[in-house]
C-alpha positions in Angstrom: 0.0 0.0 0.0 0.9 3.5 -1.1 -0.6 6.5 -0.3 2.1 8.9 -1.0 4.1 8.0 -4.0 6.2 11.0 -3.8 6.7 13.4 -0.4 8.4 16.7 -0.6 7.4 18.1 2.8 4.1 20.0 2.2 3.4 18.9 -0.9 2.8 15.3 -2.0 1.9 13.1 -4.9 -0.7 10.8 -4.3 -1.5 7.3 -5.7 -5.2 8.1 -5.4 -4.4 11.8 -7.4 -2.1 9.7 -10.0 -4.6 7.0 -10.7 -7.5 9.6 -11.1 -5.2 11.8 -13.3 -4.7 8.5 -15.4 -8.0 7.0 -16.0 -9.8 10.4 -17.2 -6.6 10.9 -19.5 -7.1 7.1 -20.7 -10.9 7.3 -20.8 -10.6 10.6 -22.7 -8.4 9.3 -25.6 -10.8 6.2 -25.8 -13.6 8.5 -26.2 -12.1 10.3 -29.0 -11.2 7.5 -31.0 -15.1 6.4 -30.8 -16.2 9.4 -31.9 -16.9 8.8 -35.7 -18.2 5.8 -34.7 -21.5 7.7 -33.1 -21.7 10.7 -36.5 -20.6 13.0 -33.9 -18.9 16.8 -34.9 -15.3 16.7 -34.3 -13.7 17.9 -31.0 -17.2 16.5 -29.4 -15.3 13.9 -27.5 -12.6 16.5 -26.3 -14.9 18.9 -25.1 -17.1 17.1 -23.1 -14.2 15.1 -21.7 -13.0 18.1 -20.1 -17.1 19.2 -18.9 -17.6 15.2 -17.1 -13.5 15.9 -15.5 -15.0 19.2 -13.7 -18.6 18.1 -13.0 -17.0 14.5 -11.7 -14.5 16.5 -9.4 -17.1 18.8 -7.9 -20.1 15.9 -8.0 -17.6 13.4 -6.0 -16.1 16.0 -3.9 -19.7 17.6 -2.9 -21.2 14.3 -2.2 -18.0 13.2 0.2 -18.7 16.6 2.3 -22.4 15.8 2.6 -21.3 12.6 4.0 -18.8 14.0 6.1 -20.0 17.2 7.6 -18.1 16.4 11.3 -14.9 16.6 9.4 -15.1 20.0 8.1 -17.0 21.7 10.8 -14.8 24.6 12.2 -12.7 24.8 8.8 -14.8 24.8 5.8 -12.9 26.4 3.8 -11.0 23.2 3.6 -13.9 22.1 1.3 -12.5 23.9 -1.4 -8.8 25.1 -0.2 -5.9 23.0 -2.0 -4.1 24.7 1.0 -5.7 22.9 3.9 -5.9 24.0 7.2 -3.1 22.2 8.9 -0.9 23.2 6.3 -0.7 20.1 3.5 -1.3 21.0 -0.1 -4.2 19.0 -2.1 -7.6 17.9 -1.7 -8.6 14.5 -0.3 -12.4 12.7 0.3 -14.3 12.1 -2.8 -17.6 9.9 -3.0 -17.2 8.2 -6.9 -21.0 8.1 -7.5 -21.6 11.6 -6.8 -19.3 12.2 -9.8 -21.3 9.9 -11.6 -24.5 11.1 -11.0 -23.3 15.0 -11.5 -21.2 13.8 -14.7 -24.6 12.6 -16.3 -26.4 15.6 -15.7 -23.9 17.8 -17.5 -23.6 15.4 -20.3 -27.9 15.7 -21.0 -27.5 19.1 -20.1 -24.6 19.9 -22.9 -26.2 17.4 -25.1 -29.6 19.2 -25.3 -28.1 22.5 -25.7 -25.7 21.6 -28.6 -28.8 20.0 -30.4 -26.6 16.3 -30.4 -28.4 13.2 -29.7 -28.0 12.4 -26.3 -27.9 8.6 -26.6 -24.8 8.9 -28.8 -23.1 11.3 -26.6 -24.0 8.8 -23.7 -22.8 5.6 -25.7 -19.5 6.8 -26.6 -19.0 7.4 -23.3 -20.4 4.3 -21.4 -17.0 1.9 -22.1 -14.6 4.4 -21.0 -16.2 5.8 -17.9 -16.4 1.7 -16.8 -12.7 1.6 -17.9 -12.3 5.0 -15.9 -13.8 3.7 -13.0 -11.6 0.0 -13.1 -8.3 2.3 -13.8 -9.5 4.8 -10.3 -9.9 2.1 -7.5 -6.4 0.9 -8.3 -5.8 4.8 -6.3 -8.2 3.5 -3.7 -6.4 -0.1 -3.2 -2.8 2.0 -3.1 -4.4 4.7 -0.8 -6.2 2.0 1.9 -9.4 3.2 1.4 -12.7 1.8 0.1 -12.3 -1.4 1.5 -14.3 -4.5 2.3 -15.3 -5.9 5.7 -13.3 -9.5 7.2 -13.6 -12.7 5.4 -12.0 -16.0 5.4 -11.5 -16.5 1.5 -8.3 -16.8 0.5 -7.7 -14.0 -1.2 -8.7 -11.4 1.9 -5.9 -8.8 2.3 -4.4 -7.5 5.7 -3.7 -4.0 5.5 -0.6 -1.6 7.2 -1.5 -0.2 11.0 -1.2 3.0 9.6 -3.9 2.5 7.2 -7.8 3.2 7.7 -7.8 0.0 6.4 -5.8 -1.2 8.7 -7.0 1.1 11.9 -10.5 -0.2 11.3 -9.7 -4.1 11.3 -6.1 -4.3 12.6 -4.6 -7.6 11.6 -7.6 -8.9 10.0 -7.8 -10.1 6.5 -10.8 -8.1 4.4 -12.2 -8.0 0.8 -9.6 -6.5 -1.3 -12.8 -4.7 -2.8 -11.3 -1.9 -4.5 -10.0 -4.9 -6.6 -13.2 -6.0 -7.2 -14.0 -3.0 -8.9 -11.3 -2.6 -10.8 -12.0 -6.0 -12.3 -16.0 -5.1 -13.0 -14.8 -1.7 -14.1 -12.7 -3.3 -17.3 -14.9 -6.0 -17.1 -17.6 -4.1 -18.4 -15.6 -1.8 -20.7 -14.8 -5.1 -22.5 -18.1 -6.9 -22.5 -19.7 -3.2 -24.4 -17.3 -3.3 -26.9 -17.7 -6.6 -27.6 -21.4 -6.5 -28.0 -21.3 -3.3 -29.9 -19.9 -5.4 -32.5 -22.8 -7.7 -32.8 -25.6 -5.6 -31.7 -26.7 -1.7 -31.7 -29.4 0.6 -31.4 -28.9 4.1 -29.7 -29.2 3.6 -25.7 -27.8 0.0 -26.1 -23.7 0.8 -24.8 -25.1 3.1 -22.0 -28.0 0.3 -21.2 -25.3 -2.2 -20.6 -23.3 0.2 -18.7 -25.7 1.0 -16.5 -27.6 -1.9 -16.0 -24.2 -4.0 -15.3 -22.6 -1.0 -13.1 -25.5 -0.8 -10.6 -25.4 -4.4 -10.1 -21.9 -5.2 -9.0 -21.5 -1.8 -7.3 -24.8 -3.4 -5.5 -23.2 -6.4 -4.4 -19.9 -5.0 -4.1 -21.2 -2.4 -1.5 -22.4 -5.5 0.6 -19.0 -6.3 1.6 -17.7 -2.9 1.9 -16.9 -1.7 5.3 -19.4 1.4 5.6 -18.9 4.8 7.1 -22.3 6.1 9.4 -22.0 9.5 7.0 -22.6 6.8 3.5 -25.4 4.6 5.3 -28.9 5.7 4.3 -31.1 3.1 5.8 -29.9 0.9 8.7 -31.9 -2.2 10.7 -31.2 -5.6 12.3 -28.8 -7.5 10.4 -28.7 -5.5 7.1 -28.6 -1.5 5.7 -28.7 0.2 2.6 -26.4 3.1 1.7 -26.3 5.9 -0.4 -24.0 4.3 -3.3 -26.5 1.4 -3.4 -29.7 3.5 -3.7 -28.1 5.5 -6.3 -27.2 1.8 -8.3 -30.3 0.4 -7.9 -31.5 4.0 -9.3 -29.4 3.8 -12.2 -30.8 -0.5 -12.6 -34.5 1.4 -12.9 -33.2 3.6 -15.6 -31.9 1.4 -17.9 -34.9 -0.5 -17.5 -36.6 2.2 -19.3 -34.1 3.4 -21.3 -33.4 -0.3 -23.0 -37.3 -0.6 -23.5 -36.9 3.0 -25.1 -34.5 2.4 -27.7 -36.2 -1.2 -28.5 -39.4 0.9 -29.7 -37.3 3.0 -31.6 -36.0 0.3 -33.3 -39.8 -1.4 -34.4 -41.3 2.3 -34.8 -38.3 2.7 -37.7 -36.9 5.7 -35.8 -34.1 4.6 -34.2 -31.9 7.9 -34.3 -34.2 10.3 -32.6 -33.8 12.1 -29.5 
């Protein structure tokens, strides 16, 4: 496990920073090279690339603070500050879905206002943002966090003392589930692009995204070890947090937006809005 990759006093490189950095660079070429592929106008791709970076920073960073209000209290400023209070440069604490979900909105909204058809927009995207994702949590295995409750499987992980991993469950071994992710993440970004190849209709990419996304991000958050900020419903024996509502949100949409594009594609219109 590493956190810090590189430490010169106040200011620090950070695995977490580094893999983030990587998989929107990585997920951005992607999405330019499918770009034809969807009759899009060139420099589409690139520009809203750089609108889902912004909206994913702020949506992932806003939903972390909402779930962590005790941490900032008496310094919010620190919220925004790349100069935090006790003196380190950066920002830590982000909550991936709420990128997600703020991502999505921007893409509709940019979409509708650019006069493009938002299912294209949407399925040039779905493969890289599930490669994104997989290429992100490898920052989350190296930085300790986002990890999975004890188990006995043979693959369990024991984290470093000075861990939150390993402060939370010294000594014990846990799901390794930033892993996990990582494996559903290119998971899916393979299984699109090999049904693309056999079967299309506008909706179908970000259908399979979604549909596949909120279920292991489902199960996934099963195992995960939960903060009390991230846990929306709680009783005996079982909960349900935020991250899960929001996949079993995104489960309902592609529900409707898969039956969508399937009447499209009776009706004869399969390229409308």
């Amino acid at each position: 496990m590493h956190p810090v990759l590189v430490d010169f006093g106040r200011f620090k490189l950070y695995s977490y920073g580094l893999a983030l950095f990587a998989a929107f660079v990585i997920a951005m070429i992607v999405a330019v090279r499918r770009e034809k592929k969807f009759g899009l106008p060139e420099g589409t791709a690139l520009d809203f690339s750089m609108a889902i970076i912004i909206s994913s920073l702020i949506g992932s960073r806003t939903l972390y603070v909402l779930t962590h209000l005790e941490e900032f209290r008496g310094h919010w400023l620190d919220i925004i500050n790349p100069i935090q209070s006790d003196g380190t440069i950066g920002i830590a604490g982000m909550v991936l879905l709420g990128g997600v979900v703020l991502a999505t909105a921007t893409v509709l909204f940019m979409a509708w206002l650019r006069n493009l058809r938002i299912l294209s927009i949407l399925d040039m995207f779905a493969p890289t943002l599930a490669l994104g994702i997989g290429i992100g949590r490898i920052g989350c295995f190296f930085n300790g966090c986002c990890f999975g409750t004890p188990t006995n499987l043979p693959w369990g992980m024991v984290f470093p003392p000075g861990s939150i991993a390993g402060s939370v469950f010294p000594g014990q071994h846990i799901h390794p589930t930033q892993l996990y992710a990582v494996l559903y993440g290119l998971l899916i970004f393979t299984g699109i692009l090999i049904a693309e190849r056999k079967h299309y209709f506008p909706g179908f990419s970000t259908s399979l995204f979604l549909v596949f996304y909120g279920i292991f991000r489902t199960l996934n958050e099963t195992i995960r070890w939960q903060e009390s900020g991230l846990r929306l419903i709680q009783w005996n024996g079982g909960m349900l947090t935020i991250s899960q509502a929001i996949s079993i949100f995104l489960v309902i949409a592609v529900i409707i937006l898969f039956f969508r594009g399937r009447r499209k594609i009776v009706s004869g219109n399969p390229d409308s809005r």
